[in-house]
BAKE-348099 format. One record per residue (C-alpha): residue number from 1; residue in one letter; x negated, y, z negated. Coordinates in steps of 0.25 Angstrom, whole numbers, always signed. Each point is the difference from the previous one (the first is absolute). Layout:
REC  vodren  kenu     xx     yy     zz
REC     NUM     a      X      Y      Z
...
This chain:
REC  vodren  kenu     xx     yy     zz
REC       1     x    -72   +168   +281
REC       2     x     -8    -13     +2
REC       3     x     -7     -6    +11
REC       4     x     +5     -4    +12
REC       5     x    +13    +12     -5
REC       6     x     -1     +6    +15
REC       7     x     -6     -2    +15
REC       8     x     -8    +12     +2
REC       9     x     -1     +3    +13
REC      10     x     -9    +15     -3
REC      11     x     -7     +6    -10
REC      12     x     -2    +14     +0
REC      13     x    -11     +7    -13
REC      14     x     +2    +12     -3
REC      15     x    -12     +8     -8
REC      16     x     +4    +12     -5
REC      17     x     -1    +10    -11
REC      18     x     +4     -9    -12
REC      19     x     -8    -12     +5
REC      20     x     +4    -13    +11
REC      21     x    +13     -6     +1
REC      22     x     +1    -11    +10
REC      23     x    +14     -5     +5
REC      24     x     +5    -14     +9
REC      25     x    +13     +2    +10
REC      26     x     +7    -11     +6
REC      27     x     +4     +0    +15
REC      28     x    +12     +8     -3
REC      29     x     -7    +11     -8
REC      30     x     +3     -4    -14
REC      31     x     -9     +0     -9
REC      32     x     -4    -12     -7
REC      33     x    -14     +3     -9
REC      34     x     -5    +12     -7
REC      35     x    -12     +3     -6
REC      36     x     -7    +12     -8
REC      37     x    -13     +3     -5
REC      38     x     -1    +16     -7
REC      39     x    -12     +6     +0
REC      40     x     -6     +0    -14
REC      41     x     -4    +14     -1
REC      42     x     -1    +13     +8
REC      43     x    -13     -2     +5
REC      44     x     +4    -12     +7
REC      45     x     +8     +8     +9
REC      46     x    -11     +5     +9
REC      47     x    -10    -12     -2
REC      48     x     +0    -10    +12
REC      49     x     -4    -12    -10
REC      50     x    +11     +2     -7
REC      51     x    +10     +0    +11
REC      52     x     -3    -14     +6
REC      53     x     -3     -5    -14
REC      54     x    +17     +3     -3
REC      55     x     +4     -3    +15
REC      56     x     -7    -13     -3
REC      57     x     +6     -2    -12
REC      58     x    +15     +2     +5
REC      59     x     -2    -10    +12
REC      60     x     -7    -10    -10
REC      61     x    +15     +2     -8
REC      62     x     +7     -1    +14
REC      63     x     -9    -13     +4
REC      64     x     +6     -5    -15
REC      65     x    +13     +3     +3
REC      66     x     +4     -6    +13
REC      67     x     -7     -9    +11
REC      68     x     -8    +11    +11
REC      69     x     -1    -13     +9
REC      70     x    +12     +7     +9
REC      71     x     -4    +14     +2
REC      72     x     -3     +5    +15
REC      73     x     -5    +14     -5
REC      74     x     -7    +10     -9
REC      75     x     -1    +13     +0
REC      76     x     -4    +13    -11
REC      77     x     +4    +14     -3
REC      78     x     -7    +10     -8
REC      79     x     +0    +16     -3
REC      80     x     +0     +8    +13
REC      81     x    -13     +9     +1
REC      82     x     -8     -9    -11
REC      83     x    -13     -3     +6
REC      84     x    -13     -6     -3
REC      85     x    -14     -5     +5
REC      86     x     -7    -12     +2
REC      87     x    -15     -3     +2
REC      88     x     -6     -9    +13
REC      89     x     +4    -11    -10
REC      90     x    +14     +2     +2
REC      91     x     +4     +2    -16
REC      92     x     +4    +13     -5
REC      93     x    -10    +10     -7
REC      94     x     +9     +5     -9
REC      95     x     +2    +13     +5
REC      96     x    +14     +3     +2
REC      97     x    +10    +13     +3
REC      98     x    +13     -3     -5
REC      99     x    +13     +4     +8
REC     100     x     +2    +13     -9
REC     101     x    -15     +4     -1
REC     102     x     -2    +12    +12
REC     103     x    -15     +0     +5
REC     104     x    -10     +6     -8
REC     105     x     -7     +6    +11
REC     106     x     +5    +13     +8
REC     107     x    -10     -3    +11
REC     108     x     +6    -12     +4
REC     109     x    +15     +6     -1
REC     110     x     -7    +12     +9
REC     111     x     -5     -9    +10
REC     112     x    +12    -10     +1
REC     113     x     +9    +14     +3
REC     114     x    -12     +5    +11
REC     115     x     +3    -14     +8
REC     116     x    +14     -4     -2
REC     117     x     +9     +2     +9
REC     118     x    +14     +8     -2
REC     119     x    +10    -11     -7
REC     120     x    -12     -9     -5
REC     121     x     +5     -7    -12
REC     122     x    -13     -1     -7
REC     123     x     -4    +12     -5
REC     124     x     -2     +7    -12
REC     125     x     -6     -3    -13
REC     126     x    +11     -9     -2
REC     127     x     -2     -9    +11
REC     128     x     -4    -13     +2
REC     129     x    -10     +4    +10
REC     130     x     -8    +10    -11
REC     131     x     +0    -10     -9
REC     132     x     -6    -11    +10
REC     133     x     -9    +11     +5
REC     134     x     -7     +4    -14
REC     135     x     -1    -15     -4
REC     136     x     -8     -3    +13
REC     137     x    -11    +12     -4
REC     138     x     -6    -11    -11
REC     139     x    -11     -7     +9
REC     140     x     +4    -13     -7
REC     141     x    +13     +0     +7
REC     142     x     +1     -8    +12
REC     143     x    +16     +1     +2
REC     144     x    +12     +5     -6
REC     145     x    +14     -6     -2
REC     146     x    +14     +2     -6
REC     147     x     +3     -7    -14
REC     148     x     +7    -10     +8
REC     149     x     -8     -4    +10
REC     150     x    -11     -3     -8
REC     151     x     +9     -9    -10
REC     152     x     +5     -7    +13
REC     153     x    -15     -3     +2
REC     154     x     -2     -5    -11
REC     155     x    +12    -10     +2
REC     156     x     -9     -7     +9
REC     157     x     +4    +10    +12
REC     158     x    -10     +0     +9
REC     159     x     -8    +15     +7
REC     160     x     +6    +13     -6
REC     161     x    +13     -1     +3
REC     162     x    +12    +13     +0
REC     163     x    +14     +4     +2
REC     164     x     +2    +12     +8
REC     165     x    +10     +4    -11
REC     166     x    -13     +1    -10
REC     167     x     -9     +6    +10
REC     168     x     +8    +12     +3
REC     169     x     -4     +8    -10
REC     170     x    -15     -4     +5
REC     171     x     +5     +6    +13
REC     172     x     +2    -12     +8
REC     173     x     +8     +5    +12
REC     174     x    +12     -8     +2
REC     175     x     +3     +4    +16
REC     176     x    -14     -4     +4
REC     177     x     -1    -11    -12
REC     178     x    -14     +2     -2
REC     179     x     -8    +10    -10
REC     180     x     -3    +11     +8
REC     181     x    -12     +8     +4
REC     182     x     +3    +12     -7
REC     183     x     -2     -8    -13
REC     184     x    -14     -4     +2
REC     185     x     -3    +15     +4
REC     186     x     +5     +4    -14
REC     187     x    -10     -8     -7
REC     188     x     +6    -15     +2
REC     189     x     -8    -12     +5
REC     190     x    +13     -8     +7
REC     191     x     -9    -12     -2
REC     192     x     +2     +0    -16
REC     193     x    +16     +0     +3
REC     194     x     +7    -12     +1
REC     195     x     +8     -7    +11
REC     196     x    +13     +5     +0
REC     197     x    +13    -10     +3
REC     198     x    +14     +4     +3
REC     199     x     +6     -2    -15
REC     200     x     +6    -15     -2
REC     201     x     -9     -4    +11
REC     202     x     -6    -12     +0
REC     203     x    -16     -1     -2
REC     204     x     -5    -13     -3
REC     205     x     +3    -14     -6
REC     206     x     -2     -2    -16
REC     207     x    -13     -4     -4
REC     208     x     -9     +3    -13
REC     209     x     +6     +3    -13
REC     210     x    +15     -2     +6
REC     211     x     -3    -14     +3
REC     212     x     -5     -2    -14
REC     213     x    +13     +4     -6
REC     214     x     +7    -11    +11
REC     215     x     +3     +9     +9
REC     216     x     +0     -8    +15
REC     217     x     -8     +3    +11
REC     218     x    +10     +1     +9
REC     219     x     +3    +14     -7
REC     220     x     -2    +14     +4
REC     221     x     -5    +12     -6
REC     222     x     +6    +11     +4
REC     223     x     -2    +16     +3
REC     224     x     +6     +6    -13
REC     225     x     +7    +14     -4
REC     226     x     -2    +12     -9
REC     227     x     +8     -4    -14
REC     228     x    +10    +11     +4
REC     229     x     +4     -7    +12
REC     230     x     +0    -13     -8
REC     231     x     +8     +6    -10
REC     232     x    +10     +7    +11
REC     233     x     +3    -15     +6
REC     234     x     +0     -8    -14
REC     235     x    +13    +10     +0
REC     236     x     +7     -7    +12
REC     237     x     +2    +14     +5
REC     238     x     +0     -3    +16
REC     239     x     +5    +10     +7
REC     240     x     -2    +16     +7
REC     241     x     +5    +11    -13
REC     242     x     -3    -10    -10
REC     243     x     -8     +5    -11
REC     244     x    -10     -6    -11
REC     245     x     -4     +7    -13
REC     246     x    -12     -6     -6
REC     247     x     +0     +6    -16
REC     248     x    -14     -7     -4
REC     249     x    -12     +6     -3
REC     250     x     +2    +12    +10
REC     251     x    +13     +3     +8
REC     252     x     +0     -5    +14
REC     253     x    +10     +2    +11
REC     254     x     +3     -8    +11
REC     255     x    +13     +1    +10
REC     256     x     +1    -10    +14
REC     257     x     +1     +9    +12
REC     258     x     +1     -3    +16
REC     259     x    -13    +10     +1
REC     260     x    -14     +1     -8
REC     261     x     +0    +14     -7
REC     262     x    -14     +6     -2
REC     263     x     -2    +12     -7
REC     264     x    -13     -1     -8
REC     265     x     +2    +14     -5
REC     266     x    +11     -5     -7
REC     267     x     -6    -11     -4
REC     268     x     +9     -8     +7
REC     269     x     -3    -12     +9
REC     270     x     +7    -10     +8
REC     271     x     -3    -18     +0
REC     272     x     +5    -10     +9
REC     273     x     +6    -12     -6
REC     274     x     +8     -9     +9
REC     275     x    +10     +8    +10
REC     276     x     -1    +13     -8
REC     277     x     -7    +10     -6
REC     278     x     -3     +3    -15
REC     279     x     -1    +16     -2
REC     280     x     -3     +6    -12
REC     281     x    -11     +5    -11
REC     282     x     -6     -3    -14
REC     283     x     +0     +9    -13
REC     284     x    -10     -1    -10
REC     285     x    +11     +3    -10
REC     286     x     +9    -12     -5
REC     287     x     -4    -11    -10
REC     288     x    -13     +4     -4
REC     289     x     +2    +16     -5
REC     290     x    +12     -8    -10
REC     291     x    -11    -12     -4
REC     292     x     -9    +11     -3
REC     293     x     +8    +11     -6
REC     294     x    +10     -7     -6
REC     295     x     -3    -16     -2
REC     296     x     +7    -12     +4
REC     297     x     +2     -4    -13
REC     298     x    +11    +13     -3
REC     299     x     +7     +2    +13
REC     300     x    +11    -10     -3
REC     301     x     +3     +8    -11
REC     302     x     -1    +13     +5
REC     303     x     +8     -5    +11
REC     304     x    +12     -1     -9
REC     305     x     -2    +13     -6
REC     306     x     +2     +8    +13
REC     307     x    +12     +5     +8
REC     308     x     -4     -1    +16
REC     309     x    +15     +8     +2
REC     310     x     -5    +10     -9
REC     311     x    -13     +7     +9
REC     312     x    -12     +7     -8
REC     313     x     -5     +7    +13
REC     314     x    -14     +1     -6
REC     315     x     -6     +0    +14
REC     316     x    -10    -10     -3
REC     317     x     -8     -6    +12
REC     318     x     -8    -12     -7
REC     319     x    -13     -1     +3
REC     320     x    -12     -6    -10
REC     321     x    -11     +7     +9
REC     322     x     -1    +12    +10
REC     323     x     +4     -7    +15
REC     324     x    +13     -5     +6
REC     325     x     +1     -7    +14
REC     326     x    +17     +1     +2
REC     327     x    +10     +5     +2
REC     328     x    -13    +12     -2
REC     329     x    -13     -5     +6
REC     330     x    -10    +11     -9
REC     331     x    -13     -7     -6
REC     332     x     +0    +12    -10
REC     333     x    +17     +0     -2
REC     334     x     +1     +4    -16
REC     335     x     +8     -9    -10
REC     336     x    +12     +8     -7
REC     337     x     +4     -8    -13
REC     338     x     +1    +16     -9
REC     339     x    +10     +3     -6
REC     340     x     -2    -12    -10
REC     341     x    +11     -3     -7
REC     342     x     -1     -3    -16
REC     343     x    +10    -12     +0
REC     344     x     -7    -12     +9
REC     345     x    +13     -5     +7
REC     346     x     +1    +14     +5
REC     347     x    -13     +1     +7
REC     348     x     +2    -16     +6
REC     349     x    +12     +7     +6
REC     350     x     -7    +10     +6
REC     351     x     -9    -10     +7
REC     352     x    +10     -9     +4
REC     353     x     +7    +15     +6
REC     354     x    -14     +4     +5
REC     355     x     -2    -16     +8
REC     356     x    +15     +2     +3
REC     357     x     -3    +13     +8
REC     358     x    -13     -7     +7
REC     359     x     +7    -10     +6
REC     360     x    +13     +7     +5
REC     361     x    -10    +11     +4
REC     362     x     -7    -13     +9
REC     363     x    +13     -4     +7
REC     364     x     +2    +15     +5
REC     365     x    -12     +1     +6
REC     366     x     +0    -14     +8
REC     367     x    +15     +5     +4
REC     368     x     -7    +13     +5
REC     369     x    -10     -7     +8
REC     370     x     +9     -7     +7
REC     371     x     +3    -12     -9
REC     372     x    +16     -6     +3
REC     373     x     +9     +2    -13
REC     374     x     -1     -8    -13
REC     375     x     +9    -11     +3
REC     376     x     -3     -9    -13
REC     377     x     -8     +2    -11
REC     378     x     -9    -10     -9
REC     379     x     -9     -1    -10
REC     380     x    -11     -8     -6
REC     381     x    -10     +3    -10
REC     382     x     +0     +0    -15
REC     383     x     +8    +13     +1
REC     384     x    +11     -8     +7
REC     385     x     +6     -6    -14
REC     386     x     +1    +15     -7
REC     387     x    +14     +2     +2
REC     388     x     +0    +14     -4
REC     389     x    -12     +4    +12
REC     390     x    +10     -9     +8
REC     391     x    +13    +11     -2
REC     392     x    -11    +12     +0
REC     393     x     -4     -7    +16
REC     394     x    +15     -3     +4
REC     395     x     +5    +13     -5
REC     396     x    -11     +9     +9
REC     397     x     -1     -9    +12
REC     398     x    +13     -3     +2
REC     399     x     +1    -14     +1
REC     400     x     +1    -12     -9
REC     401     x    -12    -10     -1
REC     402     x     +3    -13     +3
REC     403     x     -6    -12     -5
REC     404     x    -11     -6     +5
REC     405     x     -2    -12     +5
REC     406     x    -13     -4     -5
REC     407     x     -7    +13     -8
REC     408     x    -14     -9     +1
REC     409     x    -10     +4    +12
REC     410     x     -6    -14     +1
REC     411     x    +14     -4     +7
REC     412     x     +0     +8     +9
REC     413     x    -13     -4     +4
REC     414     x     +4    -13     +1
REC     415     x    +11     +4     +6
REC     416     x     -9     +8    +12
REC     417     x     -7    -14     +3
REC     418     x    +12     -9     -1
REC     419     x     +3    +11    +12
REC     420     x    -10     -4     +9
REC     421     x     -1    -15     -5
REC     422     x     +3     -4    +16
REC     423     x    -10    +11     +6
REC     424     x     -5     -6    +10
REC     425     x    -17     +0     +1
């Protein structure tokens, strides 16, 4: 594509567990400029430098490819739960609990459970909240915030700036639409949080590193998303029973519904995004036990050796570490990958069997809560493009998956801001 290819009218960044993509949409939502930046190794995934060295090498690619000079917004999405602090300076310390790490200290997770209030998402040794809370004991630390509001600070964004779909795993009470008392009971000083905007909102006018990149200043930053909900509206999926199946890194679930769902002992939580909601939950499982125990380099060929119409039945529930969130919310929940088979393309079966099992377990449990029936089902993720996980997944869910519009969450940031491009101020 050269320069000048599209008129980009939003740009949405998504930083997530492989690094930064960054993506341009013209006024009718078509995408018209890509760009990625991997991280480099694993320890890159939890260091803040490196997220907005990669999210500043994608937009530098972007600004390469096409002119910036008609965007009207910007806006980010990063891993839901991931949070990290920041000294009086406003720069991150370093610290950082990821979106799959549970708090480190049970006196935190027992004082969150004293305070909270029946139905509180927040709680747990998988919330957001314990998390934010345990970062805020270092008396260095002058605030916390989510992955993406701090690289949307560093965008040139000015204050500390959220979305409501990020801060409720922090506890953010969306009826009231303010952090609650009952938070700072628990140990949280409501001041280190950020301000929380409507997701797509709009916050303020481009300034700072933006402008560098020839960004106007006519444009807006606006309140971002969880990379879950970015993902779920990249897919063009827009309407009450239609589902999202997220196969990256872990397994994530969401499903548009006419009513929030809230059932924190499931695990299961409920975010507003335009005229519905997104219900649903996030495993641990998914991409990562397969990285790990397998590697990316073989699971083409395993791929090819296996028989998804022929089941194994091992009863595997993938885990790398003790601790699932859902479709079972147990910080202490054990991996079951015994009995290990000797051939290698049997036991990548058993995993995909076991990740199959997870998620047609997850859509029960929202239908049992109240959720409306699956209507359609797709999916994005690396795990999308096996086509023998795909027959495993129609087979036990009883639906086809249908192609996705777009499998990248940068569009469907984008896509969230070219929403509320005429939002009034």
């Amino acid at each position: 594509m050269t320069k000048n290819a599209g008129s980009a009218v939003a740009i949405g960044i998504d930083i997530g567990t492989s690094g930064a993509r960054a993506a341009a949409i013209d006024i009718d939502g078509t995408p018209v400029a890509f760009a990625a930046s991997p991280f480099r190794s694993n320890d890159e995934l939890r260091d803040p430098a490196a997220w907005w060295r990669r999210v500043k090498e994608a937009m530098e690619q972007l600004a390469a490819t096409i002119d910036l000079h008609g965007v009207e917004g910007v806006a980010v999405d990063g891993t839901s739960g991931t949070v990290l602090s920041l000294n009086a300076s406003g720069e991150a310390t370093g610290s950082v609990l990821m979106y799959n790490e549970p708090c480190p200290d049970a006196d935190v997770v027992a004082r969150i459970s004293r305070h909270a209030p029946d139905g509180a998402t927040a709680v747990g040794a998988n919330s957001g909240l314990a998390r934010a809370i345990y970062l805020s004991l270092d008396r260095e630390v002058d605030a916390i915030v989510h992955q993406a509001d701090w690289i949307l600070m560093k965008l040139g964004c000015p204050g500390r700036p959220s979305d409501e779909n990020n801060a409720l795993k922090s506890g953010f009470d969306l009826e009231s639409q303010k952090w609650p008392a009952w938070i700072e009971a628990a140990g949280m000083d409501i001041a280190s949080l950020p301000r929380v905007y409507r997701a797509g909102a709009r916050i303020a006018q481009v300034s700072g590193y933006l402008s560098q990149l020839g960004v106007p200043a006519s444009a807006w930053y606006h309140a971002g998303t969880t990379d879950g909900c970015a993902s779920f509206l990249a897919t063009g999926a827009s309407a009450v029973g239609d589902a999202v199946t997220a196969l990256g890194s872990t397994i994530v679930l969401k499903l548009a519904s006419d009513q929030p769902i809230n059932a924190p002992e499931f695990g299961v939580y409920s975010h507003r995004v335009g005229n519905f909601w997104l219900v649903g939950g996030a495993s641990n499982s998914g991409g990562n036990v397969l990285r790990a125990l397998i590697g990316d380099d073989r699971l083409t060929a395993l791929t090819t050796a296996i028989d998804p119409n022929q089941p194994l039945g091992l009863g595997y529930y993938p885990l790398l570490r003790p601790g699932e969130r859902f479709p079972i919310n147990d910080p202490h929940y054990l991996p079951r990958l015994e009995p290990r088979p000797a051939d290698d393309a049997a036991f990548f079966q058993g995993l995909l069997e076991g990740m199959t099992s997870i998620e047609r377990l997850g859509y029960d449990r929202l239908r049992e809560l109240g959720s409306p029936a699956l209507r359609t089902l797709r999916t994005v993720g690396g795990g999308a493009q096996n086509p023998a996980w795909t027959a495993m997944r129609a087979r036990a869910i009883g639906l086809e998956p249908l192609p996705a519009k777009s499998v990248e969450a940068a569009v469907g940031i984008a896509t969230l801001v070219l929403a509320n491009r005429d939002q009034h101020v």
